[in-house]
C-alpha positions in Angstrom: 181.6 -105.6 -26.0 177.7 -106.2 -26.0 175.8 -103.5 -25.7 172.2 -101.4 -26.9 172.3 -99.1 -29.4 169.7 -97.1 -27.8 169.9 -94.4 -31.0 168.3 -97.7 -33.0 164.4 -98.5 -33.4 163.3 -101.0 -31.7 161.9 -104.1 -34.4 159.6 -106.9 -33.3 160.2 -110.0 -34.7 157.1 -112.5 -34.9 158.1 -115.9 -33.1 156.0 -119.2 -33.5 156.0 -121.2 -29.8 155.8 -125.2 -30.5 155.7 -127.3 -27.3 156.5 -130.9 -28.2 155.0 -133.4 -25.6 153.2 -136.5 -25.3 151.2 -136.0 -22.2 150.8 -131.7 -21.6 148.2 -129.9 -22.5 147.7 -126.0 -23.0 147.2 -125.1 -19.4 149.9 -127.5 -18.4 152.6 -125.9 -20.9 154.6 -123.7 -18.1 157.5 -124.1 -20.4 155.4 -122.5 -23.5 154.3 -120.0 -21.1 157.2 -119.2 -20.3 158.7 -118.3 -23.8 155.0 -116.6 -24.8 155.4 -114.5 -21.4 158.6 -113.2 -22.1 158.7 -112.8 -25.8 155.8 -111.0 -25.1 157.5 -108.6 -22.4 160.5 -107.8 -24.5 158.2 -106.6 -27.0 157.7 -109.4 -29.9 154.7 -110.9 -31.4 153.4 -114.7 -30.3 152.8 -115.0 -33.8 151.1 -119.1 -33.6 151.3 -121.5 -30.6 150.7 -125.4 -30.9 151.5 -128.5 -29.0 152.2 -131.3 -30.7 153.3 -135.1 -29.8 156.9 -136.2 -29.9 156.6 -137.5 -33.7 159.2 -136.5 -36.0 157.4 -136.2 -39.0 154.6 -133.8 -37.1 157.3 -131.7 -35.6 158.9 -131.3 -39.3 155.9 -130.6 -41.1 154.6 -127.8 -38.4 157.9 -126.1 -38.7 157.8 -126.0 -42.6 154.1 -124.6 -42.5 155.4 -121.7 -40.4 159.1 -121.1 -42.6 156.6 -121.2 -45.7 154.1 -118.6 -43.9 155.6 -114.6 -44.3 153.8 -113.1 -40.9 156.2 -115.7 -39.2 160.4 -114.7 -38.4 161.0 -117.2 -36.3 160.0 -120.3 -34.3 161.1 -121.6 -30.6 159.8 -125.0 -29.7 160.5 -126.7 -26.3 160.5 -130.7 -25.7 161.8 -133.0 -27.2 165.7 -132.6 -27.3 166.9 -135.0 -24.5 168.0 -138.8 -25.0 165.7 -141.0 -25.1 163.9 -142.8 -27.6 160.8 -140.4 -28.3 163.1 -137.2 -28.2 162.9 -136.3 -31.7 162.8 -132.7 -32.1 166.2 -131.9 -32.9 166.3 -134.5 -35.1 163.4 -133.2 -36.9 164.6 -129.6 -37.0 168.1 -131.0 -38.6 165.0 -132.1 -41.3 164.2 -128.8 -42.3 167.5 -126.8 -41.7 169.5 -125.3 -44.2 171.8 -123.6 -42.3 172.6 -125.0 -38.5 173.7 -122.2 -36.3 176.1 -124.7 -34.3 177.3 -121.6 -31.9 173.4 -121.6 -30.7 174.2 -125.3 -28.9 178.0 -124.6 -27.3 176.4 -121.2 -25.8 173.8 -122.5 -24.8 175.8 -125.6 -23.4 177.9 -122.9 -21.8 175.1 -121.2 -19.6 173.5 -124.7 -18.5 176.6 -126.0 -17.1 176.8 -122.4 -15.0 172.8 -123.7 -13.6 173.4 -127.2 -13.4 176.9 -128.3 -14.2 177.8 -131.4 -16.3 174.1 -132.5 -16.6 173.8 -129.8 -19.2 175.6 -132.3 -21.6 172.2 -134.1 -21.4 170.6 -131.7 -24.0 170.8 -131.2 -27.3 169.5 -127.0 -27.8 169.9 -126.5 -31.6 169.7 -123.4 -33.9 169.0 -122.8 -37.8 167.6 -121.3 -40.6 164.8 -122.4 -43.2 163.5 -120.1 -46.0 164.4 -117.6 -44.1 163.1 -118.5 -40.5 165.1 -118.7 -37.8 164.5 -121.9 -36.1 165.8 -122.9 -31.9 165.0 -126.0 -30.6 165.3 -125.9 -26.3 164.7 -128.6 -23.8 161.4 -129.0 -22.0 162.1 -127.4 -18.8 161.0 -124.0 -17.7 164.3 -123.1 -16.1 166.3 -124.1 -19.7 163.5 -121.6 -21.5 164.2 -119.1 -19.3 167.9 -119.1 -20.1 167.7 -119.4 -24.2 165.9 -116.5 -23.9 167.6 -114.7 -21.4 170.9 -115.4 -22.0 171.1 -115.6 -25.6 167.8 -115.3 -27.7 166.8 -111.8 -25.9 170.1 -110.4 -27.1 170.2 -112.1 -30.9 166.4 -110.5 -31.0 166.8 -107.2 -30.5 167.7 -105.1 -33.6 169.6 -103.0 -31.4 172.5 -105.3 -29.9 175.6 -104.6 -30.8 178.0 -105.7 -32.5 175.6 -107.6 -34.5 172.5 -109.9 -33.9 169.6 -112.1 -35.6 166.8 -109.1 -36.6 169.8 -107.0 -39.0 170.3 -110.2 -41.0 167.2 -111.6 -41.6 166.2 -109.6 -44.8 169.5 -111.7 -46.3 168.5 -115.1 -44.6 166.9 -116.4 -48.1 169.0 -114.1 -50.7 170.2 -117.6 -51.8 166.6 -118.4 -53.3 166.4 -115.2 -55.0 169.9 -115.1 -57.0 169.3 -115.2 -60.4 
Protein backbone atom coordinates (compact mmCIF):
# COMPACT_ATOMS: atom_id res chain seq x y z
CA UNK A 1 0.00 0.00 0.00
CA UNK A 2 1.11 3.75 -0.24
CA UNK A 3 3.06 4.80 2.25
CA UNK A 4 6.38 7.35 3.51
CA UNK A 5 9.45 5.91 3.94
CA UNK A 6 10.20 8.25 6.64
CA UNK A 7 14.02 6.56 6.91
CA UNK A 8 14.43 8.33 3.26
CA UNK A 9 15.75 12.04 2.59
CA UNK A 10 13.58 14.17 1.56
CA UNK A 11 14.55 15.60 -2.35
CA UNK A 12 13.08 18.80 -3.84
CA UNK A 13 12.36 18.62 -7.28
CA UNK A 14 12.38 22.11 -9.20
CA UNK A 15 8.76 22.62 -10.98
CA UNK A 16 8.18 25.27 -13.74
CA UNK A 17 4.35 26.81 -13.24
CA UNK A 18 2.80 27.84 -16.84
CA UNK A 19 -0.69 29.41 -16.69
CA UNK A 20 -2.13 29.28 -20.23
CA UNK A 21 -4.96 32.06 -20.67
CA UNK A 22 -6.12 34.63 -22.91
CA UNK A 23 -7.42 37.20 -20.54
CA UNK A 24 -5.61 36.56 -16.67
CA UNK A 25 -2.95 38.31 -15.59
CA UNK A 26 -0.38 37.58 -12.70
CA UNK A 27 -2.51 38.72 -9.82
CA UNK A 28 -5.49 37.15 -11.40
CA UNK A 29 -3.79 33.56 -11.66
CA UNK A 30 -5.46 31.91 -8.39
CA UNK A 31 -5.00 28.68 -10.23
CA UNK A 32 -1.01 29.35 -10.58
CA UNK A 33 -1.14 30.40 -7.09
CA UNK A 34 -2.48 27.69 -6.17
CA UNK A 35 0.16 25.16 -7.55
CA UNK A 36 3.17 27.84 -6.56
CA UNK A 37 1.56 27.81 -2.85
CA UNK A 38 1.55 24.32 -2.42
CA UNK A 39 4.59 23.17 -4.25
CA UNK A 40 6.10 25.52 -2.20
CA UNK A 41 4.56 24.02 1.15
CA UNK A 42 5.52 20.47 0.41
CA UNK A 43 8.88 21.65 0.12
CA UNK A 44 9.84 22.08 -3.82
CA UNK A 45 11.37 24.87 -5.69
CA UNK A 46 8.98 27.35 -8.07
CA UNK A 47 11.75 27.04 -10.25
CA UNK A 48 10.10 29.79 -13.43
CA UNK A 49 6.49 31.03 -13.63
CA UNK A 50 4.90 32.51 -16.93
CA UNK A 51 1.56 33.10 -18.40
CA UNK A 52 1.15 32.77 -21.77
CA UNK A 53 -1.95 33.04 -24.34
CA UNK A 54 -3.75 29.91 -25.56
CA UNK A 55 -1.40 29.52 -28.83
CA UNK A 56 -0.02 26.22 -29.49
CA UNK A 57 3.05 27.04 -30.88
CA UNK A 58 3.91 29.48 -27.65
CA UNK A 59 2.86 26.80 -25.21
CA UNK A 60 5.32 24.24 -27.17
CA UNK A 61 8.15 26.38 -27.37
CA UNK A 62 8.01 27.57 -23.49
CA UNK A 63 7.90 23.99 -22.54
CA UNK A 64 10.99 23.02 -24.68
CA UNK A 65 13.04 26.05 -23.20
CA UNK A 66 12.40 24.71 -19.76
CA UNK A 67 13.08 20.48 -20.78
CA UNK A 68 16.33 22.02 -22.54
CA UNK A 69 17.18 24.11 -19.11
CA UNK A 70 19.05 21.56 -16.18
CA UNK A 71 17.88 23.71 -12.95
CA UNK A 72 14.33 22.70 -14.15
CA UNK A 73 12.70 18.72 -13.25
CA UNK A 74 9.49 19.40 -14.08
CA UNK A 75 6.80 21.69 -15.33
CA UNK A 76 2.87 21.94 -14.34
CA UNK A 77 0.86 24.33 -16.46
CA UNK A 78 -2.90 25.03 -16.01
CA UNK A 79 -5.46 26.22 -18.88
CA UNK A 80 -6.02 25.22 -21.66
CA UNK A 81 -7.16 21.47 -21.69
CA UNK A 82 -10.95 21.77 -22.11
CA UNK A 83 -12.99 21.58 -25.48
CA UNK A 84 -13.19 24.33 -27.23
CA UNK A 85 -11.58 25.75 -30.03
CA UNK A 86 -8.60 27.83 -28.25
CA UNK A 87 -7.87 24.86 -25.77
CA UNK A 88 -4.65 23.85 -27.08
CA UNK A 89 -2.40 22.92 -24.32
CA UNK A 90 -2.61 19.32 -24.37
CA UNK A 91 -2.34 19.33 -27.81
CA UNK A 92 0.83 21.25 -27.62
CA UNK A 93 2.34 19.08 -24.78
CA UNK A 94 1.52 15.84 -27.09
CA UNK A 95 4.18 18.25 -29.38
CA UNK A 96 6.98 17.89 -27.15
CA UNK A 97 6.30 14.46 -25.43
CA UNK A 98 8.25 11.58 -25.78
CA UNK A 99 6.88 9.44 -23.44
CA UNK A 100 2.93 10.05 -22.45
CA UNK A 101 2.21 8.96 -18.96
CA UNK A 102 -1.43 7.84 -19.98
CA UNK A 103 -2.14 6.60 -16.13
CA UNK A 104 -1.69 10.52 -15.20
CA UNK A 105 -5.22 11.28 -17.25
CA UNK A 106 -7.51 8.00 -15.96
CA UNK A 107 -6.31 8.97 -12.22
CA UNK A 108 -6.81 11.99 -12.57
CA UNK A 109 -10.24 11.35 -14.35
CA UNK A 110 -10.84 9.06 -11.47
CA UNK A 111 -10.65 11.85 -8.58
CA UNK A 112 -12.69 14.56 -10.64
CA UNK A 113 -15.61 12.38 -11.12
CA UNK A 114 -15.41 11.72 -6.97
CA UNK A 115 -15.66 16.16 -6.99
CA UNK A 116 -17.93 16.65 -9.76
CA UNK A 117 -19.08 13.45 -11.32
CA UNK A 118 -19.42 12.92 -15.14
CA UNK A 119 -18.42 16.57 -16.00
CA UNK A 120 -14.91 15.39 -15.22
CA UNK A 121 -15.01 13.70 -18.81
CA UNK A 122 -14.84 17.45 -19.89
CA UNK A 123 -11.03 17.62 -19.37
CA UNK A 124 -8.27 16.39 -20.85
CA UNK A 125 -5.26 16.33 -17.70
CA UNK A 126 -2.21 14.89 -19.44
CA UNK A 127 1.27 13.62 -18.27
CA UNK A 128 4.83 13.07 -20.02
CA UNK A 129 8.29 13.21 -20.31
CA UNK A 130 10.75 15.40 -22.60
CA UNK A 131 14.53 15.23 -22.22
CA UNK A 132 14.07 14.26 -19.10
CA UNK A 133 11.35 16.65 -17.72
CA UNK A 134 8.42 15.61 -16.39
CA UNK A 135 5.62 17.49 -18.02
CA UNK A 136 1.43 17.57 -16.50
CA UNK A 137 -0.90 19.52 -18.13
CA UNK A 138 -4.29 20.35 -15.68
CA UNK A 139 -7.36 22.31 -16.35
CA UNK A 140 -7.76 25.93 -15.36
CA UNK A 141 -9.68 25.69 -12.34
CA UNK A 142 -8.34 26.14 -8.86
CA UNK A 143 -10.29 23.27 -7.38
CA UNK A 144 -8.77 20.72 -10.43
CA UNK A 145 -5.05 22.10 -9.24
CA UNK A 146 -5.70 21.45 -5.96
CA UNK A 147 -6.48 17.82 -6.64
CA UNK A 148 -3.38 16.95 -9.25
CA UNK A 149 -1.48 17.98 -6.63
CA UNK A 150 -3.16 16.55 -3.84
CA UNK A 151 -4.25 13.53 -4.97
CA UNK A 152 -1.58 12.46 -7.23
CA UNK A 153 1.37 14.82 -7.97
CA UNK A 154 2.17 15.34 -4.03
CA UNK A 155 2.62 11.56 -3.81
CA UNK A 156 4.63 10.96 -7.37
CA UNK A 157 6.95 14.03 -5.97
CA UNK A 158 8.12 12.95 -2.95
CA UNK A 159 11.27 10.70 -3.10
CA UNK A 160 9.97 8.97 -0.24
CA UNK A 161 6.60 7.31 -1.42
CA UNK A 162 6.45 3.97 -1.63
CA UNK A 163 6.27 1.58 -3.63
CA UNK A 164 7.74 3.84 -6.13
CA UNK A 165 7.28 7.46 -7.46
CA UNK A 166 8.51 10.21 -10.08
CA UNK A 167 11.80 11.77 -8.03
CA UNK A 168 13.70 7.80 -7.94
CA UNK A 169 13.36 7.66 -11.75
CA UNK A 170 14.28 10.78 -13.02
CA UNK A 171 18.10 10.35 -13.14
CA UNK A 172 16.95 7.39 -15.94
CA UNK A 173 14.21 9.63 -17.63
CA UNK A 174 16.88 10.60 -20.65
CA UNK A 175 19.24 7.28 -20.43
CA UNK A 176 17.89 6.79 -23.97
CA UNK A 177 19.93 9.96 -25.30
CA UNK A 178 23.04 8.87 -23.63
CA UNK A 179 23.24 5.07 -24.91
CA UNK A 180 26.10 4.75 -26.98
Amino acid sequence: MSRIDESKKFIPVRIAVLTVSDTRTLPEDRSGQTLVDRIQAAGHLVADRKILPDERGQIAEQLRVWIADPEIDAVISTGGTGLTGRDVTVEAHRDVYEKEIDAFGTVFTILSMQKIGTSAVQSRATGGVAGGTYLFALPGSPGACKDAWDGILLKQFDYRHRPCNFVEIMPRLDEHLRRK
